[in-house]
C-alpha positions as semicolon CSV with decimal commas, in nm:
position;residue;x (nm);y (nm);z (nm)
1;X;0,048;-1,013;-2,735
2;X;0,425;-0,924;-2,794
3;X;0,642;-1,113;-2,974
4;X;0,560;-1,532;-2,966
5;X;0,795;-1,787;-3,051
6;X;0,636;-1,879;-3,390
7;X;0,668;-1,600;-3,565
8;X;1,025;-1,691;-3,613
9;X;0,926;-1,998;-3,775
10;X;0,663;-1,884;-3,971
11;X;0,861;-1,847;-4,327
12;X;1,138;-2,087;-4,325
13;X;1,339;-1,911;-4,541
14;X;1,385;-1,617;-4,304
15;X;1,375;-1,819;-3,946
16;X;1,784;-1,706;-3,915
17;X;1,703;-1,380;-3,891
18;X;1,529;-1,474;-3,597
19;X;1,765;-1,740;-3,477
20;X;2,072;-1,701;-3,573
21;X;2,352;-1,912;-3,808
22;X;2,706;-2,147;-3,751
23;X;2,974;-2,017;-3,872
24;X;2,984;-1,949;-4,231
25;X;3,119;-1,708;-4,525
26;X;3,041;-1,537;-4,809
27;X;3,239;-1,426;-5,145
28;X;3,072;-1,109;-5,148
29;X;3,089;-0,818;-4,889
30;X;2,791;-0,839;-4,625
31;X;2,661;-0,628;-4,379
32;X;2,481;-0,802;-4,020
33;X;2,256;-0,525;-3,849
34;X;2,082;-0,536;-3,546
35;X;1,752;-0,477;-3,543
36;X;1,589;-0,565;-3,208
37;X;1,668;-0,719;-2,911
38;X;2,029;-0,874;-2,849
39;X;2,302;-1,077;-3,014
40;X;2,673;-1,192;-3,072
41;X;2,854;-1,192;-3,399
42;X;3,155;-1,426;-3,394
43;X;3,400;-1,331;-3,634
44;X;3,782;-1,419;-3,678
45;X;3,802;-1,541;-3,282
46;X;3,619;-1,245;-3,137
47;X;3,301;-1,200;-2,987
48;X;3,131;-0,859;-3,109
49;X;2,793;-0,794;-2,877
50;X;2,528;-0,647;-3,133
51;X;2,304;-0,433;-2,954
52;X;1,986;-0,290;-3,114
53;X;2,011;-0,109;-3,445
54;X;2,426;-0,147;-3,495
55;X;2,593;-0,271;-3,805
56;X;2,908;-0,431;-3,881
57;X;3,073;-0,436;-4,170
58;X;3,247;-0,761;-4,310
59;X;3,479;-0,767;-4,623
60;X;3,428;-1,094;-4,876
61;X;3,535;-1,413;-4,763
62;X;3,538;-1,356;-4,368
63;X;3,406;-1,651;-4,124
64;X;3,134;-1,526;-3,892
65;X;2,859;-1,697;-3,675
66;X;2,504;-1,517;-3,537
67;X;2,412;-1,602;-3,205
68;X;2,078;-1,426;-3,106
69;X;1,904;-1,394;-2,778
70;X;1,490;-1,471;-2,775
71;X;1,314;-1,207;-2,946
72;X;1,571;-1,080;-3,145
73;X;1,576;-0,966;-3,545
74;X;1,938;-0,926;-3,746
75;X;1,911;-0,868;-4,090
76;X;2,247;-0,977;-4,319
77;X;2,225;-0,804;-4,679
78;X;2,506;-0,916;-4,916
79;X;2,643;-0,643;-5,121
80;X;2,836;-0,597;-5,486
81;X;3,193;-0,747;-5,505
82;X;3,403;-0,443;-5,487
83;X;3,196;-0,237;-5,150
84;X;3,403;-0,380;-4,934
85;X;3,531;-0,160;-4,581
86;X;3,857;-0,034;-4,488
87;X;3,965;-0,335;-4,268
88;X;3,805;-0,701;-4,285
89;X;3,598;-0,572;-3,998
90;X;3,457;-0,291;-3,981
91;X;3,223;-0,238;-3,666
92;X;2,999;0,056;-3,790
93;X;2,791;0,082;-3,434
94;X;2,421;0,273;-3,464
95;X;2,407;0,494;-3,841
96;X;2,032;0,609;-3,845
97;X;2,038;0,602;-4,206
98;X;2,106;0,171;-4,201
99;X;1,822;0,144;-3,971
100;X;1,588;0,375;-4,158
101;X;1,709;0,218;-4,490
102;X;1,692;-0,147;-4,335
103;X;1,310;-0,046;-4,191
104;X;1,204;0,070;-4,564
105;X;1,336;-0,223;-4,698
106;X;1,122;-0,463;-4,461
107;X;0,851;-0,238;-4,466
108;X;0,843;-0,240;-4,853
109;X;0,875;-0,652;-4,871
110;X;1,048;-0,628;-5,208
111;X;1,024;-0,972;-5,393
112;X;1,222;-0,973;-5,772
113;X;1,595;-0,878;-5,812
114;X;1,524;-0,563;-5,932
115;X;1,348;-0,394;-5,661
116;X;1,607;-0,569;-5,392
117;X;1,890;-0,378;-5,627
118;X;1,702;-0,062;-5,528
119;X;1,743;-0,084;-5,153
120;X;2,066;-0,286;-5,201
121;X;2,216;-0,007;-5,415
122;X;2,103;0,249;-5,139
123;X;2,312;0,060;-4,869
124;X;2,623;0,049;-5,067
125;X;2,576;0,411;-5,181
126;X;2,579;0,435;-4,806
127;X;2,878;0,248;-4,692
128;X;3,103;0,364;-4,969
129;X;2,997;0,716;-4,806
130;X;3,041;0,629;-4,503
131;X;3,378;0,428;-4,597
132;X;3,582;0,749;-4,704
133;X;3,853;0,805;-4,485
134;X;3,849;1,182;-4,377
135;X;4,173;1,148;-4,265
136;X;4,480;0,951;-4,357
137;X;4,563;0,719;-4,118
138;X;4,766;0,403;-4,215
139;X;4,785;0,085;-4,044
140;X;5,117;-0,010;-3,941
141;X;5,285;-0,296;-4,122
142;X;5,489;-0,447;-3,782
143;X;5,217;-0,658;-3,634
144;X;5,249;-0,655;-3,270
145;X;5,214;-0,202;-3,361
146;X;4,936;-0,298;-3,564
147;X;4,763;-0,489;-3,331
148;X;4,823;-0,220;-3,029
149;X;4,700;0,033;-3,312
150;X;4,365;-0,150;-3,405
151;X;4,296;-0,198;-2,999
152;X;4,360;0,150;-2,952
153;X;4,102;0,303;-3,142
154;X;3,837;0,190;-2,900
155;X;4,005;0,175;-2,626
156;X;4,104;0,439;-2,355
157;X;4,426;0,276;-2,239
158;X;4,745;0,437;-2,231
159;X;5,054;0,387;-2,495
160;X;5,203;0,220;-2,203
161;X;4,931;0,020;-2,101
162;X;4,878;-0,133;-2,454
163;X;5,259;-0,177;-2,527
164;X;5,287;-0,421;-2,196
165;X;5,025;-0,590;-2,320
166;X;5,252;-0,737;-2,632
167;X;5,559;-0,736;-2,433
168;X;5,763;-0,397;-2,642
169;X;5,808;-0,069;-2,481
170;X;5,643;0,278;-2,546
171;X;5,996;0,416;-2,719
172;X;6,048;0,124;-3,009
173;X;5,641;0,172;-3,061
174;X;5,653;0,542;-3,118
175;X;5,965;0,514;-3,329
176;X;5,736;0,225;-3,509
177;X;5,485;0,454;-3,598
178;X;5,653;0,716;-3,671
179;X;5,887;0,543;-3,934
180;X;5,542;0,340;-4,076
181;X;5,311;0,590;-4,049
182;X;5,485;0,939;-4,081
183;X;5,258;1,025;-3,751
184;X;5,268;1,000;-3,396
185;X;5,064;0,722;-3,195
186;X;4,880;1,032;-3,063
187;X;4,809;1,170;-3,391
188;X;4,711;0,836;-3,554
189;X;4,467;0,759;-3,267
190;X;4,327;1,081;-3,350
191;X;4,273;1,066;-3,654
192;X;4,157;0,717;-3,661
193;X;3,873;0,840;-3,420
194;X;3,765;1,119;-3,625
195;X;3,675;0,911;-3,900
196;X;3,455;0,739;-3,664
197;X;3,330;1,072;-3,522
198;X;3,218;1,188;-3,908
199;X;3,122;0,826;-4,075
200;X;2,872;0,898;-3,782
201;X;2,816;1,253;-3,838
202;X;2,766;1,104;-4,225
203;X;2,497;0,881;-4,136
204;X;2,313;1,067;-3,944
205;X;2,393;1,091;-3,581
206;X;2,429;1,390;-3,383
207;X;2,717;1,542;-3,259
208;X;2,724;1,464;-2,912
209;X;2,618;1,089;-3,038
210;X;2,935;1,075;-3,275
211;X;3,176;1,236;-3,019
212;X;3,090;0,974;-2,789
213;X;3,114;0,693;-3,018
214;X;3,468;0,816;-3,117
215;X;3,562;0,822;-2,759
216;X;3,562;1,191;-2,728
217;X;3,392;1,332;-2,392
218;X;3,218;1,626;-2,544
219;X;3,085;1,769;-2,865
220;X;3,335;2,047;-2,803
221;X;3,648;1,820;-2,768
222;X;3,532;1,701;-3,094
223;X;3,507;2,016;-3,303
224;X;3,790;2,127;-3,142
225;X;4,011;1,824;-3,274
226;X;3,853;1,866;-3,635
227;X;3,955;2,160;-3,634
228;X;4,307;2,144;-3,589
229;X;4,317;1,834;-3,839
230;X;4,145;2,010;-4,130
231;X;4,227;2,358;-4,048
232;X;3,861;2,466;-4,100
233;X;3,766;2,715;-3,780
234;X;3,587;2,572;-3,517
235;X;3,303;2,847;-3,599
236;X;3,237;2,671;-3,921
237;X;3,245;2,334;-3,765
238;X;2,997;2,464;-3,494
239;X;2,718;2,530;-3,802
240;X;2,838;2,192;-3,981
241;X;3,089;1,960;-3,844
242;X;3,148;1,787;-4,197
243;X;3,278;2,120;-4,363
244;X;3,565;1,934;-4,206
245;X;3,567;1,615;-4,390
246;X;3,334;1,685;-4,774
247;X;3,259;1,341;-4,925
248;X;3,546;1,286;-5,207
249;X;3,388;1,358;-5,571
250;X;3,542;0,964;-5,640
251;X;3,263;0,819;-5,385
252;X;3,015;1,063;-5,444
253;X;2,849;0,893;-5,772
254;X;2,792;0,594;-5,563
255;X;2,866;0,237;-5,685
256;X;2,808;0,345;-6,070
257;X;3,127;0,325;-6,088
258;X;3,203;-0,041;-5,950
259;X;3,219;-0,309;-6,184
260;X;2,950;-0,615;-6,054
261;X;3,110;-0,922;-6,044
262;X;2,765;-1,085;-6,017
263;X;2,408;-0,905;-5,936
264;X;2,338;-0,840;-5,602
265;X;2,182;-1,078;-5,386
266;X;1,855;-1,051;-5,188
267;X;1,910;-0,985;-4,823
268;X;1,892;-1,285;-4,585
């Protein structure tokens, strides 16, 4: 039988998970995952492809639209003011545990506020988890370095390549970051990729899954770079590559300690 056209229409109230929304915001943090088939989430002037079982992130008050193929499922849960991510958007890719938390939480069909706080309070136990920096890595304040920095996370492109791009060269960028940022663009890149490589370590993928998210070619490369950041040896990091990056005791009591502005809301 498969999937037929009138199953999205068969509650109302949920037929945009099946089809999709205009562009819209809301004053609370929010999460969009992917649960089958394809989409796009349009969000600030950029087109972010969802794929099956990613997540993005989106800080309070951020414009986004949902544009799903046929047979297609995205889920949006809202979360408590304060669980917001590091950067307006924060494009979290596939974390096992959302999907298995997002599957328990259809599976389970919760219906009062109270048992939607209990898989709503999972998720943000989650993200603040997965939210901890392991390692510092500050923005830039310049914005043309700021926006070469953001672009170079996921991107393989040289120094050079990216600084052409915005018109400055590679010597008053370096000297940017270094003045900024105390760190070399090499360094910060680094970093800023293995805090991708362990929020997916933290949620559950595997280490040749994470390394490749974080743009490194090989679980090796991986350790290897953890290592030298955290100063943990690489033998440890071969048993458990977090020993490099422990969950900070100020995230580790979930959001107890976050004031609620207002209850949580039911996801979408």
């Amino acid at each position: 039988m498969g999937f037929r056209r009138e199953f999205a229409t068969a509650v109302p109230e949920t037929t945009m998970r099946f089809t999709g929304h205009p562009m819209h915001a809301h004053a609370q943090p929010h999460v969009v995952h992917m649960v089958m088939g394809r989409g796009v989430l349009t969000v600030e002037g950029e087109a972010i492809v969802l794929e099956p079982r990613t997540s993005v992130w989106l800080a309070a008050g951020v414009p986004h639209a949902v544009r799903l193929e046929e047979h297609s499922i995205v889920l949006g849960p809202l979360l408590a003011a304060g669980v917001e991510p590091g950067r307006r958007i924060e494009r979290l890719g596939v974390v096992p545990a959302i999907t298995d938390l997002m599957l328990a939480r259809m599976a389970a069909e919760p219906r009062t506020e109270e048992q939607h706080a209990v898989f709503t309070g999972a998720l943000e136990e989650l993200l603040l988890r997965l939210g901890s920096e392991a390692f510092a890595a500050p923005l830039p304040v310049h914005p043309l370095v700021a926006r070469i920095a953001e672009v170079s996370v996921g991107s393989p492109a040289t120094l050079a390549a990216l600084c052409a791009r915005v018109g400055m060269s590679e010597r008053q960028v370096q000297r940017i970051f270094a003045e900024e940022t105390g760190m070399s663009f090499s360094r910060w890149r680094t970093r800023r990729r293995l805090n991708e490589a362990v929020r997916c370590l933290r949620g559950g993928s595997s280490g040749m899954s994470a390394a490749r998210t974080a743009g490194f070619a090989t679980r090796a490369g991986l350790l290897r770079a953890l290592s030298r950041e955290s100063g943990v040896p690489i033998e440890v990091l071969r048993e458990d590559p977090l020993a490099a990056a422990p969950v900070p005791p100020a995230v580790q009591g979930g959001v107890r300690g976050i004031e609620r502005l207002s209850p949580p809301a039911a996801p979408r």
